[in-house]
C-alpha positions, 0 to 999 in steps of 0.5 A: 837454905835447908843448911842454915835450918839445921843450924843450932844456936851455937852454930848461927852465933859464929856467923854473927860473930864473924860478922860484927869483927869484920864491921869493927875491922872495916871501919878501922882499916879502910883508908890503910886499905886504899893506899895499898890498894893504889900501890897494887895498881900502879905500881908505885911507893908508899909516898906517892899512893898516900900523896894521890889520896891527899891530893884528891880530899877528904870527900874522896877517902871513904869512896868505896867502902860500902862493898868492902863493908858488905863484902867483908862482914859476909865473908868474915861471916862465912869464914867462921860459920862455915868452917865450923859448921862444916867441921863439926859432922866430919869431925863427928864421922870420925875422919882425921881430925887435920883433914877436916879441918882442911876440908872445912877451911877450903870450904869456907874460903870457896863460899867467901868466893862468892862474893867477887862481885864485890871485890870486883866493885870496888876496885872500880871505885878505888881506881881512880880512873874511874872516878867520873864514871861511877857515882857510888856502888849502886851506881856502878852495879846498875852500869855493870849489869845493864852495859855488861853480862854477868860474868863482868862482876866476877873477873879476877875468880881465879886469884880470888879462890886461889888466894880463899882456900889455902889463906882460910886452911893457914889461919885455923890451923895456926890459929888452933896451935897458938890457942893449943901452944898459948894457954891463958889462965882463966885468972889472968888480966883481961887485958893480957887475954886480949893482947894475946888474942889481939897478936895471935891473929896478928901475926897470922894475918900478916903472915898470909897477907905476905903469902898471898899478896901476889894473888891480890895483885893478880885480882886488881890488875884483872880486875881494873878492866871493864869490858873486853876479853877476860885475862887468864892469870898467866896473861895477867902475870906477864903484862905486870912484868913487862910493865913494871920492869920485868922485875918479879919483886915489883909483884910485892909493890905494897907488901909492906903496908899490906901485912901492916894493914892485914896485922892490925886488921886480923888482930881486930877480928880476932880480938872481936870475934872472940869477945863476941863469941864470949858475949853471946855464949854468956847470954 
C-alpha cells in the first residue's frame, strides 16, 4: 500500500494504461485463446481443438473468460506499472541503465505471478472435463477453497515465474530498441504510427510466445489436476513425453496458433496502451 502512496500521477497512469489495453485485448482474443489452450492439453491439431469447440456451442465459448479478464487487466497493469515505477529510482541512483531495466522487468513479471490463482481457475473451466463441475468462476473458487487448501490455487507457480520474468525483461528491451531503431515523425499519418505500434508489440509478442510456450504447456498440464500431490516440472515434462510419443516437438503442440493469437494479442496492447497513454498525458 505505502508504494502506491508515493506514486505520482504519471506513474498511476501506466497501471491504467496497462489496464485498459488488456480489456480491449481479452475481448478480442479469447476464443483464439481457448482452442490453444485445448491443444496444450490434449495434444491434439488445430482442426480437431476448434471441431470440440463447435461441437460443445455457442454457450460454452466465452465459458471462462472472467479470470482471464480479470487476471489479464491486473497483470497487464502490473506489467507496466510496475517496471516503470521500478525503474525510474534505480535509474535515478545511478545504476547501469540495462541492469535496471532487467531488474525491473523481473519485478514485474514476479508481481504478475501473483495472480496464479487465476490462471489456475481457468484451466479448470477451460478443460472440458471439468465441465459438469463448475458452474462459473465463483463457483469453481468457492469448490477449490472449501474441498482443497490454498495452495491448490497456485499449482503450476514454478512455470509461471519461469515464463514472467525472462518474457517481461524480452518484451522492454526490444521494445525500447524498436522505438530507439524506429523512429516516427511527429508529422506522419496516424495511421502509420499505429501500424508501427501495432507490429512492434507484434512481433514481440510472437517472438516470447514461441520462446516461452513450453513454460505454458507445463502450467496447463500441472494445472488440469485437482487435488493430490503437486508435480515438480520435471515430474511434469516427463509424463507429457511419455504421453505424447516421447517426442520433444509434441511440447509445441499449439505453437503456431499461439504466436498467432500472442502477434495479434500484443499488437492490440501495444497499440492501446499507447494511445492510452497519449490520451491520459493530454488530459
Amino acid at each position: 500500500m505505502a508504494f502506491f502512496m508515493h506514486l505520482s500521477r504519471e506513474e498511476y497512469s501506466e497501471f491504467v494504461c496497462g489496464c485498459g489495453a488488456a480489456i480491449i485485448n481479452v475481448g478480442i482474443t479469447f476464443p483464439i485463446n481457448k482452442i490453444i489452450f485445448r491443444q496444450m492439453l490434449h495434444g491434439v491439431g488445430l482442426k480437431n481443438a476448434a471441431s470440440q469447440l463447435m461441437n460443445e456451442g455457442f454457450s460454452t465459448l466465452y465459458r471462462g473468460i472472467y479470470p482471464p479478464l480479470f487476471q489479464k487487466t491486473i497483470s497487464t497493469s502490473l506489467m507496466f506499472g510496475t517496471y516503470d515505477a521500478i525503474q525510474k529510482p534505480l535509474l535515478e541512483s545511478n545504476l547501469n541503465t540495462r541492469l535496471a531495466k532487467v531488474i525491473a522487468a523481473l519485478v514485474a513479471g514476479t508481481a504478475e505471478a501473483t495472480l496464479t490463482p487465476f490462471e489456475r481457475v481457468q484451466t479448470l473451466l477451460q478443460n472440458n472435463h471439468y465441465n459438469k463441475n463448475f458452474i462459473n468462476m465463483r463457483h469453481a473458487i468457492k469448490v477449490i477453497a472449501t474441498d482443497y487448501s490454498v495452495s491448490e490455487f497456485y499449482r503450476g507457480l514454478t512455470p509461471i515465474l519461469l515464463r514472467n520474468g525472462p518474457s517481461n525483461i524480452s518484451f522492454f528491451l526490444l521494445r525500447e530498441a524498436a522505438n530507439s531503431y524506429i523512429v516516427i515523425p511527429t508529422s506522419a499519418w496516424t495511421g502509420y504510427k499505429l501500424f508501427k505500434e501495432f507490429l512492434t508489440g507484434a512481433f514481440i509478442g510472437a517472438l516470447n510466445s514461441a520462446l516461452f510456450y513450453p513454460c505454458n504447456v507445463l502450467k496447463v498440464h500441472m494445472q488440469s489436476n485437482l487435488g493430490g500431490p503437486f508435480k515438480s516440472i520435471k515430474q511434469a515434462a516427463t509424463e507429457i513425453y511419455q504421453e505424447r510419443g516421447n517426442r520433444i516437438s509434441y511440447f509445441y503442440r499449439g505453437v503456431h496458433m499461439n504466436y498467432t493469437r500472442s502477434f495479434i494479442s500484443w499488437g492490440v496492447v501495444n497499440v492501446a496502451y499507447e494511445n492510452l497513454k497519449h490520451f491520459l498525458k493530454n488530459n
